[in-house]
C-alpha positions as CSV (number, residue, x, y, z in Angstrom):
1,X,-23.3,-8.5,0.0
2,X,-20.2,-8.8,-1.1
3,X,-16.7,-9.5,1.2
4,X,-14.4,-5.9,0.8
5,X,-10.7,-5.6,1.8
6,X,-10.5,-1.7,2.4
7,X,-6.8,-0.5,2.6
8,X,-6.1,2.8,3.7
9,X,-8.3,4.8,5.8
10,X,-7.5,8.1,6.0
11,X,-9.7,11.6,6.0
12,X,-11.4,10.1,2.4
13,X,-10.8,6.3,3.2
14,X,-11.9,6.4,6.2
15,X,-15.9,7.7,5.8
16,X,-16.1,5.6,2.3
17,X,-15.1,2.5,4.5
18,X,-17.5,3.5,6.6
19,X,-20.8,3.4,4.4
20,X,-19.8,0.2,2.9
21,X,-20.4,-1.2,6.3
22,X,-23.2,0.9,6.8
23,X,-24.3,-0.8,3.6
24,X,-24.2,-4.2,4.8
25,X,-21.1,-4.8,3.2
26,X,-18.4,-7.4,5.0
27,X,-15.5,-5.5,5.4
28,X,-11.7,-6.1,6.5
29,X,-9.8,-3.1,7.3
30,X,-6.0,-2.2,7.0
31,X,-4.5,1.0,8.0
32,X,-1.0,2.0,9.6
33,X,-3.0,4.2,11.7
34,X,-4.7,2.4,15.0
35,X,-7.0,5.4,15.6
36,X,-8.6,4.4,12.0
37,X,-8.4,0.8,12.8
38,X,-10.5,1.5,15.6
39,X,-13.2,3.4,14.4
40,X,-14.1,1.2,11.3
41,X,-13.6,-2.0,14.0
42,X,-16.3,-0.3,16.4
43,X,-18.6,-0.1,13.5
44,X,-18.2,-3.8,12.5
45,X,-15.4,-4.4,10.3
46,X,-13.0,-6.7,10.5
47,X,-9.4,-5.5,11.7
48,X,-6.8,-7.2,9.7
49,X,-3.4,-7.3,11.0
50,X,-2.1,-6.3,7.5
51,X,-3.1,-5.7,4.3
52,X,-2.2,-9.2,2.7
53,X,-4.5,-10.6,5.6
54,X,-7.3,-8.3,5.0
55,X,-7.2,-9.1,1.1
56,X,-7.5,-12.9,1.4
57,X,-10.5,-14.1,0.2
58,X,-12.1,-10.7,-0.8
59,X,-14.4,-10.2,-3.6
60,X,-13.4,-7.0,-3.7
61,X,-10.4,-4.8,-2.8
62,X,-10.4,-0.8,-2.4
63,X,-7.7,1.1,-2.0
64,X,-7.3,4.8,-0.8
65,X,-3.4,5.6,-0.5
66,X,-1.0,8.7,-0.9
67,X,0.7,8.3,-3.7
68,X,2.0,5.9,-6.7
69,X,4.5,4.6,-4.7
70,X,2.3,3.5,-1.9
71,X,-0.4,2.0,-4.6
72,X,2.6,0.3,-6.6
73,X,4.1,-1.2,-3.4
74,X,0.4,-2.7,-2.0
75,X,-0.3,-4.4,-5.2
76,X,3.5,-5.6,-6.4
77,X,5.6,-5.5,-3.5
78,X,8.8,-4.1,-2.7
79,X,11.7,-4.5,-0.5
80,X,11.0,-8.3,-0.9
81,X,7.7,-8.3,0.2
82,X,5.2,-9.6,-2.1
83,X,2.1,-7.6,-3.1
84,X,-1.2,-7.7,-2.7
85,X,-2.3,-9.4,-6.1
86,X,-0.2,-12.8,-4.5
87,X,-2.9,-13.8,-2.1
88,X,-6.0,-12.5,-4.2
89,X,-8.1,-15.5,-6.1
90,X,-8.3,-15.7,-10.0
91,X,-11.3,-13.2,-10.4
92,X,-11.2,-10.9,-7.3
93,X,-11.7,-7.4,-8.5
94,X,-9.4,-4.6,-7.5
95,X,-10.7,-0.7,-6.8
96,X,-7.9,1.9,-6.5
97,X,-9.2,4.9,-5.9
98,X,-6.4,6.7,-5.0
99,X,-5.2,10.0,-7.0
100,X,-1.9,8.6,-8.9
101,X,0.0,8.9,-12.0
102,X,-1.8,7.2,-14.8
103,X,1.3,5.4,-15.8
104,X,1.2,3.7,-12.4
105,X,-2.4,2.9,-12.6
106,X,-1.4,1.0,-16.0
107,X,1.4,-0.7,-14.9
108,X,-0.5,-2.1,-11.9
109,X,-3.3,-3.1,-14.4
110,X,-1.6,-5.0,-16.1
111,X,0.3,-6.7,-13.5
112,X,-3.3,-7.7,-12.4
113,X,-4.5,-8.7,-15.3
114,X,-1.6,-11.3,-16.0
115,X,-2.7,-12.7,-12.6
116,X,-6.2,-13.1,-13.7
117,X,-7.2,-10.4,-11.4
118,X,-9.7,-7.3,-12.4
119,X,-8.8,-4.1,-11.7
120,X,-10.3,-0.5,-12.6
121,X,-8.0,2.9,-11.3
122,X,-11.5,4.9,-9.7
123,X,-10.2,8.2,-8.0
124,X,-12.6,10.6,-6.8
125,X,-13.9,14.3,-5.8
126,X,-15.8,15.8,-3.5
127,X,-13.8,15.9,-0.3
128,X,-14.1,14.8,2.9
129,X,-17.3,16.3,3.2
130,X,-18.5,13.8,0.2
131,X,-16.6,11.1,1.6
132,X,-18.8,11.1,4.7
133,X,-22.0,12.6,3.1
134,X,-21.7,9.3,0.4
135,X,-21.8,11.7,-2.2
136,X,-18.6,11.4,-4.0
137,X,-18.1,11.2,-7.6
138,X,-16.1,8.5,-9.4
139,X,-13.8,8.8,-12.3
140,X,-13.1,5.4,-13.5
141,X,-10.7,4.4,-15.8
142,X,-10.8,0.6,-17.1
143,X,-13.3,-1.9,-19.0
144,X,-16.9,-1.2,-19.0
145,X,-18.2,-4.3,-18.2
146,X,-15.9,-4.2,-15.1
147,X,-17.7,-1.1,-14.1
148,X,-20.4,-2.3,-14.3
149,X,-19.7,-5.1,-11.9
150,X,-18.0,-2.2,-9.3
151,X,-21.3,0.1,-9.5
152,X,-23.4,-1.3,-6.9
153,X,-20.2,-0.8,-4.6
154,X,-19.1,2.7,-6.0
155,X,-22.9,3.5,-5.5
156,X,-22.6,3.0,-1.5
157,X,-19.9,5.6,-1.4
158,X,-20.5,8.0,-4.3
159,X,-23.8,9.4,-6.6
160,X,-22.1,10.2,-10.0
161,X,-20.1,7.7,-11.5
162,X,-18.1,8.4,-14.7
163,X,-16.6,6.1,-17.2
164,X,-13.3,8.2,-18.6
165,X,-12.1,5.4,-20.2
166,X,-9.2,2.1,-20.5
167,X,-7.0,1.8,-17.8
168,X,-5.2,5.1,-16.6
169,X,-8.1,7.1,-17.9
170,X,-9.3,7.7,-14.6
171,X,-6.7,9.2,-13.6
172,X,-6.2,11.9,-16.0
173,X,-9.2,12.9,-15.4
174,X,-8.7,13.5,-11.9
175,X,-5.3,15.5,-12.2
176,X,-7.4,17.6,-15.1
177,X,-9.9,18.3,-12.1
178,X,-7.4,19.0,-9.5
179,X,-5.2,21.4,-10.9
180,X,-8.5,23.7,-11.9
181,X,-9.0,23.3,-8.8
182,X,-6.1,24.5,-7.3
183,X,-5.9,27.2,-9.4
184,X,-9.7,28.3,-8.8
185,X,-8.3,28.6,-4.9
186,X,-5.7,30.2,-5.7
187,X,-7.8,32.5,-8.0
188,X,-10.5,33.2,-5.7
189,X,-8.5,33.4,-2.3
190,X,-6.2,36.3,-4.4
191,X,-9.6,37.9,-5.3
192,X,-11.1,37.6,-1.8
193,X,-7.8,39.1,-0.2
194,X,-7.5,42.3,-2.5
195,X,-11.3,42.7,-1.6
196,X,-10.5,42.9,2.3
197,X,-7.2,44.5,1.7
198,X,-9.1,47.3,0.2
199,X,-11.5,47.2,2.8
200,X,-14.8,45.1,1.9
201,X,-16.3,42.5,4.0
202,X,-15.4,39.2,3.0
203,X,-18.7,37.8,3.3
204,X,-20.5,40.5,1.3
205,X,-17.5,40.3,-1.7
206,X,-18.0,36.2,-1.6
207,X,-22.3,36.8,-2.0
208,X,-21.4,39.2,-4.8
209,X,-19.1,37.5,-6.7
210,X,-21.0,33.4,-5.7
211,X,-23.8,35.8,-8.0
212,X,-21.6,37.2,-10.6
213,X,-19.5,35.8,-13.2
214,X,-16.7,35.2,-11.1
215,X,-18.8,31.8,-9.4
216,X,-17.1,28.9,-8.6
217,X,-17.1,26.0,-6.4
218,X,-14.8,27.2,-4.0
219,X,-16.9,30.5,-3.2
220,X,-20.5,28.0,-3.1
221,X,-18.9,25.7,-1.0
222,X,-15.6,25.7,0.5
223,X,-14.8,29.5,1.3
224,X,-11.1,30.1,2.1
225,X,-12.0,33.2,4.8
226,X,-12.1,32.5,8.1
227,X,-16.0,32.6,9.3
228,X,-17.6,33.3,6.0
229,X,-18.6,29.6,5.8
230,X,-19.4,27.1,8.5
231,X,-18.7,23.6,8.5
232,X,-15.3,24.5,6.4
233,X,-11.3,23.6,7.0
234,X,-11.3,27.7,6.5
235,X,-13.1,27.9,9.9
236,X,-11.3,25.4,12.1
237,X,-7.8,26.1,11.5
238,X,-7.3,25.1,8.4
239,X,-7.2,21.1,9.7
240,X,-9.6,18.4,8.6
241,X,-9.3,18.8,4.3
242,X,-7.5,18.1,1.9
243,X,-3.6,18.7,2.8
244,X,-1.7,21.7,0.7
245,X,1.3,18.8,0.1
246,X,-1.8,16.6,-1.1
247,X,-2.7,19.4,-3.4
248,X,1.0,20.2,-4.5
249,X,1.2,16.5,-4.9
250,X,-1.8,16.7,-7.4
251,X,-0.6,19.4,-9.5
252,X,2.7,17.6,-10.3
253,X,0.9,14.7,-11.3
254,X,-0.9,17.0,-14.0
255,X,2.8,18.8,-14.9
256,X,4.1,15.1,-15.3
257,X,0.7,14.4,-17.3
258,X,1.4,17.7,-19.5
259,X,5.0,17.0,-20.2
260,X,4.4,13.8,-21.5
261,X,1.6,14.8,-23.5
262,X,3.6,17.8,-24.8
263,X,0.5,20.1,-23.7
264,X,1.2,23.5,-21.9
265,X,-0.4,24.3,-18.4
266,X,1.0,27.6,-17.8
267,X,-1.7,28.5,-14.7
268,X,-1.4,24.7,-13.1
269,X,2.4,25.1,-13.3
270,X,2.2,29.1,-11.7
271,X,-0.5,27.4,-9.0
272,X,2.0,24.4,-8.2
273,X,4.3,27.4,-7.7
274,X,2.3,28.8,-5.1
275,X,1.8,25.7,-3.0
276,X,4.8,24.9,-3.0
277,X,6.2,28.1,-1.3
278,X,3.3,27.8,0.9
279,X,4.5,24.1,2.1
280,X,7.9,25.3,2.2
281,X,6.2,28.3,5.1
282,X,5.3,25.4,7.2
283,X,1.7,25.2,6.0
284,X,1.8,21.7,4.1
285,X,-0.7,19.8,6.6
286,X,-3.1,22.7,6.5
287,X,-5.9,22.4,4.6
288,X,-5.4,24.0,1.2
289,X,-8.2,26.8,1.4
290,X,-5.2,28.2,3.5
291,X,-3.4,29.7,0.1
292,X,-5.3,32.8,1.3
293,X,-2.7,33.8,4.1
294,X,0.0,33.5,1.5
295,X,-1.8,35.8,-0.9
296,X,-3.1,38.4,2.0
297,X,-2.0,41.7,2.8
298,X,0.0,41.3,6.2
């Protein structure tokens, strides 16, 4: 099997750390969080005192950060502190499956690629729910022949697996994903609130619609009404999803995507709008389901 560095091991990190080791897979770990260090070193992995140590002499590295800034500053350095790409060997192959801007992605593969280092930008869907089911699905963005080197890896972690394209392709595709999705939870949770407001049982109007034209993911299977749906952020508090500033994070990515690509996104821009005055109520650690209390009747 081969020998992982895994930096970053948040709510998705985290569980897709975790099946590589359940995998077999030889795994260091690097996270600023101790909790996380923790649970990945209590299942076998190797806690790495940074993420240069956990790096050296990897096969492989996977990343799982915030943001471009995070991703660029890992791989290139900054505030004179060198990247990771300094201590990996001529060959090593380098995951990032964080959501970013494609420009990063491609500035960071190439920076790899003059150090004769691999690298393929492999951001995901399917929430934390996939994350820890192994069920994600990959969009990669980067050679073919690379991909095919990552899929046994990508297959420990994920079931569908996409090739979008060269370098940065991933990515696109990702933000394209996101802000639909944003904007189906924002769609639905407006629906689903002028149903109750007008008295109907949110359960009933979510089996009618789930049946009707107006199906969508977020009605199958991550309802954004309290109760409707077990095993949901929606029905403990909101907590243990994917973040509303994660989200509002997302849908700039796709406005910066659209800008430069000249390419109106009139209902990505008008669902950006809505997270963000929903962050700016407090609400940007909830889970993103929680639109609906913006768009509810008080």
């Amino acid at each position: 099997m081969s020998h992982i560095a895994f930096i970053g091991l948040g709510n998705m990190g985290g569980p897709m750390a975790l099946n590589l080791v359940k995998a077999g897979h030889r795994l260091a770990v690097f996270d600023l969080a101790p909790a996380a260090l923790k649970t990945l070193g209590d299942a076998g992995a190797t806690v790495a005192p940074s993420a240069r140590a956990a790096a050296e002499g990897a096969d492989i590295v996977i990343s799982m950060l915030p943001a471009s800034r995070h991703v660029e500053s890992l791989y290139l350095g900054a505030n004179g502190d060198a990247g990771v790409l300094g201590v990996l060997k001529p060959g090593a192959l380098v995951i990032d499956c964080s959501t970013i801007a494609a420009q990063s992605a491609i500035a960071v593969a190439q920076a790899a690629q003059a150090a004769g280092i691999d690298m393929l930008d492999a951001p995901v869907s399917g929430g934390t729910g996939g994350a820890q089911a192994g069920t994600l699905t990959f969009m990669v963005g980067g050679p073919a022949d690379l991909l095919e080197r990552a899929r046994a890896v990508l297959l420990a972690m994920g079931r569908n697996i996409f090739h979008a394209g060269g370098h940065g392709a991933g990515q696109t595709a990702k933000v394209c994903n996101n802000m639909l999705l944003g904007i189906l939870m924002a769609g639905t949770s407006e629906a689903l609130a002028l149903g109750m407001a007008n008295g109907l049982d949110p359960r009933v109007l979510s089996d009618i619609m789930v049946k009707s034209s107006g199906r969508n993911w977020v009605l199958e299977l991550y309802n954004p009404v309290p109760g409707v749906m077990d095993n949901v952020p929606a029905s403990r508090g909101y907590s243990g999803g994917f973040g509303v500033d994660l989200m509002l994070k997302d849908l700039g990515l796709a406005a910066e995507a659209a800008m430069n690509a000249k390419s109106p996104v009139p209902l990505g821009e008008l669902a950006r709008n809505l997270y963000a005055l929903h962050s700016t109520r407090g609400a940007g650690a909830l889970d993103f389901s929680s639109i609906i209390d913006l768009l509810k009747k008080d």
